[in-house]
C-alpha positions as CSV (number, residue, x, y, z in Angstrom):
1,X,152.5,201.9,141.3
2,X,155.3,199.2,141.0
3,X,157.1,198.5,137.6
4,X,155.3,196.0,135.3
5,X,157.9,193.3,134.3
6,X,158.9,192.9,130.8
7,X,156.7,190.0,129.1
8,X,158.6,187.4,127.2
9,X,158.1,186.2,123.6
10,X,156.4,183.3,125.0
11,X,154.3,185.1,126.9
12,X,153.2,187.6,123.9
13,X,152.7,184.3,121.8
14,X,150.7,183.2,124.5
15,X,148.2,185.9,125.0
16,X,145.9,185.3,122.0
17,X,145.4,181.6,123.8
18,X,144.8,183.4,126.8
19,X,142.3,185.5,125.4
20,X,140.6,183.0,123.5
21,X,140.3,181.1,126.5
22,X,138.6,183.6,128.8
23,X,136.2,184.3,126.0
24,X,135.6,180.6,125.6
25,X,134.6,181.0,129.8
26,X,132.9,184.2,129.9
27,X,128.8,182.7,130.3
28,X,126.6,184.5,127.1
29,X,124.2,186.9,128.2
30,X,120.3,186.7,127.1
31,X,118.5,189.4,128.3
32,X,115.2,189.9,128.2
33,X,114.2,193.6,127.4
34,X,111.7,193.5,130.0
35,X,113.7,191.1,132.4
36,X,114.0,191.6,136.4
37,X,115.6,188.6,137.3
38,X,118.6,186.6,136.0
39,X,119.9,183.0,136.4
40,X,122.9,181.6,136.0
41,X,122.8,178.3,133.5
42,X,125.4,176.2,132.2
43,X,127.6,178.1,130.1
44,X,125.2,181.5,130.1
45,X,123.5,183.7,132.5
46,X,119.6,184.4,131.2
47,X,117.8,187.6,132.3
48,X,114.5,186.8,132.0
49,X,111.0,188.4,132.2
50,X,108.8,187.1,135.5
51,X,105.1,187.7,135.5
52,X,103.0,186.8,138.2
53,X,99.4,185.2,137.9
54,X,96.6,182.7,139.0
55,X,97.7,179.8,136.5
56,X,98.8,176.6,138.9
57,X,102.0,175.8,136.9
58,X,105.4,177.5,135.6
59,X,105.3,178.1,132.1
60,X,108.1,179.0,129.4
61,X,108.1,181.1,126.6
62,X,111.2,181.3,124.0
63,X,111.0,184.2,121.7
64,X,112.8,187.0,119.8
65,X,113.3,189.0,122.7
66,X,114.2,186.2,124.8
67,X,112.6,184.1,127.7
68,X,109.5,184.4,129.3
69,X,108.3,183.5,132.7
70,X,104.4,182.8,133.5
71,X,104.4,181.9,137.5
72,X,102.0,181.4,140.3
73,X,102.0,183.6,142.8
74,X,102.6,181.4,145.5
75,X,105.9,180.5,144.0
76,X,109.1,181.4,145.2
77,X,111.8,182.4,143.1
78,X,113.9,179.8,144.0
79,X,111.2,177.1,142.7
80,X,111.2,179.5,139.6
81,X,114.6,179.1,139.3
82,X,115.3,175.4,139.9
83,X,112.5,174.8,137.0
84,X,115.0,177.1,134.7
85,X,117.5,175.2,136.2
86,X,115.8,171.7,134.8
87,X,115.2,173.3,131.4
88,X,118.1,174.8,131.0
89,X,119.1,172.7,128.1
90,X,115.6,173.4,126.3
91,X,116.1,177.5,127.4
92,X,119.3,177.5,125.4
93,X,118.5,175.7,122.6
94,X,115.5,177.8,121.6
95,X,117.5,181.2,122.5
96,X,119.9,180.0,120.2
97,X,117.7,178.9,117.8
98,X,116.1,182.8,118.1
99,X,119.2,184.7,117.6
100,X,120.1,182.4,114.6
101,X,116.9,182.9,112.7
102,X,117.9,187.3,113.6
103,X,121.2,187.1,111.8
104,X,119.7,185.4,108.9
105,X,116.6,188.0,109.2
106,X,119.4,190.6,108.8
107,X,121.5,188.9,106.2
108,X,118.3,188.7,104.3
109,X,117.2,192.2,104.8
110,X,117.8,194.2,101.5
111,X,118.1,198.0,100.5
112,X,114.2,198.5,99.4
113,X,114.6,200.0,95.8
114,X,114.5,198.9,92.0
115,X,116.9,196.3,92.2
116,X,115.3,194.1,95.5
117,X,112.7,191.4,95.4
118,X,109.8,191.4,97.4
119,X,108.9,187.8,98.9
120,X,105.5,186.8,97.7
121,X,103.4,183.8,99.0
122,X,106.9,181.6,99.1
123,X,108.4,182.9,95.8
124,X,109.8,186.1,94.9
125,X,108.9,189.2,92.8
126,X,110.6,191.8,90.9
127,X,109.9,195.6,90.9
128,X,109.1,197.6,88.8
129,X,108.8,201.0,89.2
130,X,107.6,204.0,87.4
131,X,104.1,202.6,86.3
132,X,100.5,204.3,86.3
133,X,99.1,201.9,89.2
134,X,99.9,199.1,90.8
135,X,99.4,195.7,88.8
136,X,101.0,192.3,89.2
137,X,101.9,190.2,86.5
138,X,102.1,186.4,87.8
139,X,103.9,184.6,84.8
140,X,106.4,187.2,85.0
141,X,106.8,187.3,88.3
142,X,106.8,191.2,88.4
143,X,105.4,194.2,90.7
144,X,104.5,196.7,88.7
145,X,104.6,200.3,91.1
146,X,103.3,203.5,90.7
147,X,106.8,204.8,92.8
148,X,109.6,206.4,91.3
149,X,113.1,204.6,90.8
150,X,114.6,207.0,92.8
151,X,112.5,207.3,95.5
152,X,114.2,206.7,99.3
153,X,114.2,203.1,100.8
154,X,111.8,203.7,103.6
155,X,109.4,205.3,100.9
156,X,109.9,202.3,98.9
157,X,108.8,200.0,101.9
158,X,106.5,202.1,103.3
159,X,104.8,201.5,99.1
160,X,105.3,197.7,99.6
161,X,103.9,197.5,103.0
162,X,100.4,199.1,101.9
163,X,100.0,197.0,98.8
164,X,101.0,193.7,100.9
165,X,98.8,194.1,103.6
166,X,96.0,194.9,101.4
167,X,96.4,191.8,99.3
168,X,96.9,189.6,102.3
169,X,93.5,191.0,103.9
170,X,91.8,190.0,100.5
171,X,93.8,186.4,100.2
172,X,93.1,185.5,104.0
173,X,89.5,186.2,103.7
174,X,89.5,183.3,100.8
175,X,91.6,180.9,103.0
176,X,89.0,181.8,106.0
177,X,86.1,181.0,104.0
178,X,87.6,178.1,102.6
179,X,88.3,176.5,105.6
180,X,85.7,177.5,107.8
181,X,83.5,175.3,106.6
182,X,85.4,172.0,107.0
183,X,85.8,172.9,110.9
184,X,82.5,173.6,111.3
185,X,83.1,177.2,112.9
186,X,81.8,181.2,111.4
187,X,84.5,183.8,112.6
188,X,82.3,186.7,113.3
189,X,85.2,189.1,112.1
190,X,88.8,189.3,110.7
191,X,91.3,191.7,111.3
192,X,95.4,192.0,110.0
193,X,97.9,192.2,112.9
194,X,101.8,193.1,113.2
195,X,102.6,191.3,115.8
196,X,106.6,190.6,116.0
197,X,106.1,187.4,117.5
198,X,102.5,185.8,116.7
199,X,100.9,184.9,113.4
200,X,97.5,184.7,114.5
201,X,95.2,185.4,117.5
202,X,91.7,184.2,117.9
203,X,88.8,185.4,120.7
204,X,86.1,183.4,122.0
205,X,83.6,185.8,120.1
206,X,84.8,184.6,116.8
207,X,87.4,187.5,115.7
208,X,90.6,186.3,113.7
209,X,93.5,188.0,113.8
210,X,96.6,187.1,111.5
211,X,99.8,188.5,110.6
212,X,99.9,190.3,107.7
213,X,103.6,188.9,106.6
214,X,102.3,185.6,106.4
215,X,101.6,187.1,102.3
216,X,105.1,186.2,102.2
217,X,105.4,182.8,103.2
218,X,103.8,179.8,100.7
219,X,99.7,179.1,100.9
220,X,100.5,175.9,102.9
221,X,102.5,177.6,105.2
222,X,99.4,180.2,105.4
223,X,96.8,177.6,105.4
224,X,98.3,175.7,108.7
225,X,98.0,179.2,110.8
226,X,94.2,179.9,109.1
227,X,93.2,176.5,110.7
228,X,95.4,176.7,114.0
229,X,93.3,179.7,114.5
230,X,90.0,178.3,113.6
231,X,90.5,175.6,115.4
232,X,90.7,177.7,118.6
233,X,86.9,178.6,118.0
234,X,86.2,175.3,118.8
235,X,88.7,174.7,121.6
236,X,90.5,177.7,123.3
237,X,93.4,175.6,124.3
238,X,95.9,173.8,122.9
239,X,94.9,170.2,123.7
240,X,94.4,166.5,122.7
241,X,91.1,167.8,120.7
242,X,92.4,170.9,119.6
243,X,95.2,169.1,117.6
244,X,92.6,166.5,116.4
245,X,90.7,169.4,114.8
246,X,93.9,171.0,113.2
247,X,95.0,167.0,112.2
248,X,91.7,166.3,110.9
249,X,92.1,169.1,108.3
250,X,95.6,168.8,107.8
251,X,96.8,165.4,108.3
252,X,100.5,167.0,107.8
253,X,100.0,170.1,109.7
254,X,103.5,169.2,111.7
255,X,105.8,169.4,109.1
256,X,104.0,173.0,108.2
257,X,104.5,174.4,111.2
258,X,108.2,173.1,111.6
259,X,108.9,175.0,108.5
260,X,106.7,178.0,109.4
261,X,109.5,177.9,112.7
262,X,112.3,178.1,110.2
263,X,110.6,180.9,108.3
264,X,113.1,184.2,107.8
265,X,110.9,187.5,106.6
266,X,112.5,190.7,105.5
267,X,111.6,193.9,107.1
268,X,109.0,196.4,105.4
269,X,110.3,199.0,107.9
């Protein structure tokens, strides 16, 4: 091995520069957990999840874990690719826009005990532990909790998570029948989900499914995914018509669903 020679002061001076420099030109990395394929986009290389169907078009999906492909089968990866190539601009933005909304999930996650609030249909509430049942004073903005002060975090969420989930059954059964109605439509069944990246679901037989940490988020915010998902029992798409249905109910239902986007939910984990 031959000597190293001796590095200057200007050199030493220069190597945070340097290192800033190959940071600034080493591509990000957005991996898909599930991905089998990369490709290399300005300023990032994506790994990306491919799945293979009938459907006649290549379609994008953008969330928390990263991007989604839906394919034909008769496509070749390298028209795959050139269509990531295209959107590349649109890929970035919304993986960015993904790992943003994580930090601020995790900024905003607290340590579950006495002194946390609990978001509550868009405001907050304070705990209160140590009481005979559970009971929620509204002008006081308090949770009363039959759980001991000093009782772990995950015991303390594991509490929450019960009582919110039952509420939000009872509260989106009055949002369901409320709006029901004015779309014309009888869901034949509904049902909670904890899905990490959907709010709702609905079936052509009529079932609705919705997330049950939408109890956290404000009653608008609430009432735009109860219709979005009634709507669907009248068109199983997302088209012209089924936007006239979900506009016809909610003249305003864009700016609700631009702030349901922005939406950052703790973790009752």
């Amino acid at each position: 091995m031959s000597p190293r020679a001796p590095r200057s002061h200007d050199d030493a001076a220069a190597a945070p520069a340097r290192a800033r420099d190959a940071e600034a030109s080493t591509p990000a990395l957005w991996r898909h957990p599930e991905a089998r394929h990369a490709v290399a986009l300005p300023g990032a290389e994506v790994a990306y999840a491919l799945k293979r169907s009938s459907r006649r078009s290549i379609g994008l999906v953008v969330d928390a874990q990263g991007l989604r492909v839906a394919a034909p089968r008769a496509a070749t990866l390298a028209q795959v690719e050139q269509v990531l190539r295209t959107k590349a601009a649109w890929i970035l933005r919304h993986l960015a826009a993904q790992q943003d909304q994580a930090l601020r999930r995790r900024a905003a996650q607290p340590v579950w005990g006495p002194q946390a609030t609990l978001p509550w249909l868009g405001g907050t509430l304070r705990l209160q532990p140590d009481a005979i049942d559970w009971r929620l004073d509204v002008e006081a903005a308090l949770l009363h909790m039959p759980l001991a002060a000093d009782a772990p975090p995950a015991q303390w969420a594991a509490a929450l998570r019960g009582w919110v989930q039952a509420r939000a059954l009872e509260l989106f059964r009055q949002r369901l029948s409320l709006y029901a109605p004015r779309l014309g439509v009888r869901p034949t069944r509904l049902s909670l989900s904890a899905a990490a990246t959907r709010w709702g679901s609905a079936s052509a037989g009529g079932a609705i499914r919705l997330n049950w940490r939408l109890a956290h988020l404000a009653l608008p915010l609430i009432d735009y995914v109860v219709v979005h998902e009634l709507a669907h029992l009248r068109e199983m798409n997302h088209s012209t018509a089924f936007w006239a249905h979900v506009r016809a109910v909610l003249p305003d239902f864009a700016q609700r669903r631009a702030a349901l986007r922005a939406a950052v939910l703790p973790l009752l984990e």
